[in-house]
Residue, then its C-alpha position, 0 to 999 in steps of 0.5 A: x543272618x547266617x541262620x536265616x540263610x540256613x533255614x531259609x534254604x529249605x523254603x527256596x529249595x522246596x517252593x522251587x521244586x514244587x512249582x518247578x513239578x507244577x510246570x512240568x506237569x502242567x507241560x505234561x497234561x498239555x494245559x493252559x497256564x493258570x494266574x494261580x501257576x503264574x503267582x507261584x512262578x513269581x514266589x518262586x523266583x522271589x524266595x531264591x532271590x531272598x535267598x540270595x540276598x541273604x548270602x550276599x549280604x554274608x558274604x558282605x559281612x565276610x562270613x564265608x561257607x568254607x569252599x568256593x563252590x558253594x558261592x560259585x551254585x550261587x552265582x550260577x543261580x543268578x545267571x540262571x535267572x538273567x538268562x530266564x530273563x532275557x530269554x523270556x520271549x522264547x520260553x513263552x512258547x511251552x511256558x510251563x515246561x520252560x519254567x517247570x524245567x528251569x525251577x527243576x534246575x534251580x532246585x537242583x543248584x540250591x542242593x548242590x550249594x548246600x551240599x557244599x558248605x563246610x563250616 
């Protein structure tokens, strides 16, 4: 598992920063969402939550990466998530902006979660 984990950052991080581009230059060429950019929306957030799912069932294992703060990028990528999630509604005003920027900073957590561990 600890090696899923490993490998699979690379997936969540890269998918992540790619649609999170996506959004933004969508945002940036004023263009209408697509169902191709909507499916790649939910990967996106489907392979983090793997991702997370997989340091979860770690740390359920007692395995722990070193430092609180790997753990801590974690949880902040959850709450992330919670927040995209009840604040849907407005960010469906500029959609693709909205989730663009919000996978950007995803992104952005994944490597500073990774740039924390210490085995």
């Amino acid at each position: 598992m600890r090696s899923f984990h490993a490998n699979w950052f690379w997936v969540a991080t890269i998918v992540t920063g790619a649609v999170g581009l996506w959004g933004v230059g969508m945002a940036i060429a004023k263009r209408e969402l697509g169902r191709g950019f909507l499916a790649a929306r939910a990967f996106a957030f489907a392979v983090m939550s793997v991702q997370i799912g997989a340091g979860l069932v770690l740390w359920g294992r007692g395995e722990r990466p070193g430092n609180g703060f790997h753990v801590f990028y974690g949880i902040v990528i959850v709450v992330t998530f919670s927040f995209a999630y009840l604040y849907r509604s407005a960010m469906n005003r500029r959609p693709a902006l909205a989730y663009g920027l919000l996978l950007l900073f995803v992104m952005g957590l994944g490597l500073r979660a990774w740039s924390n561990v210490t085995l």
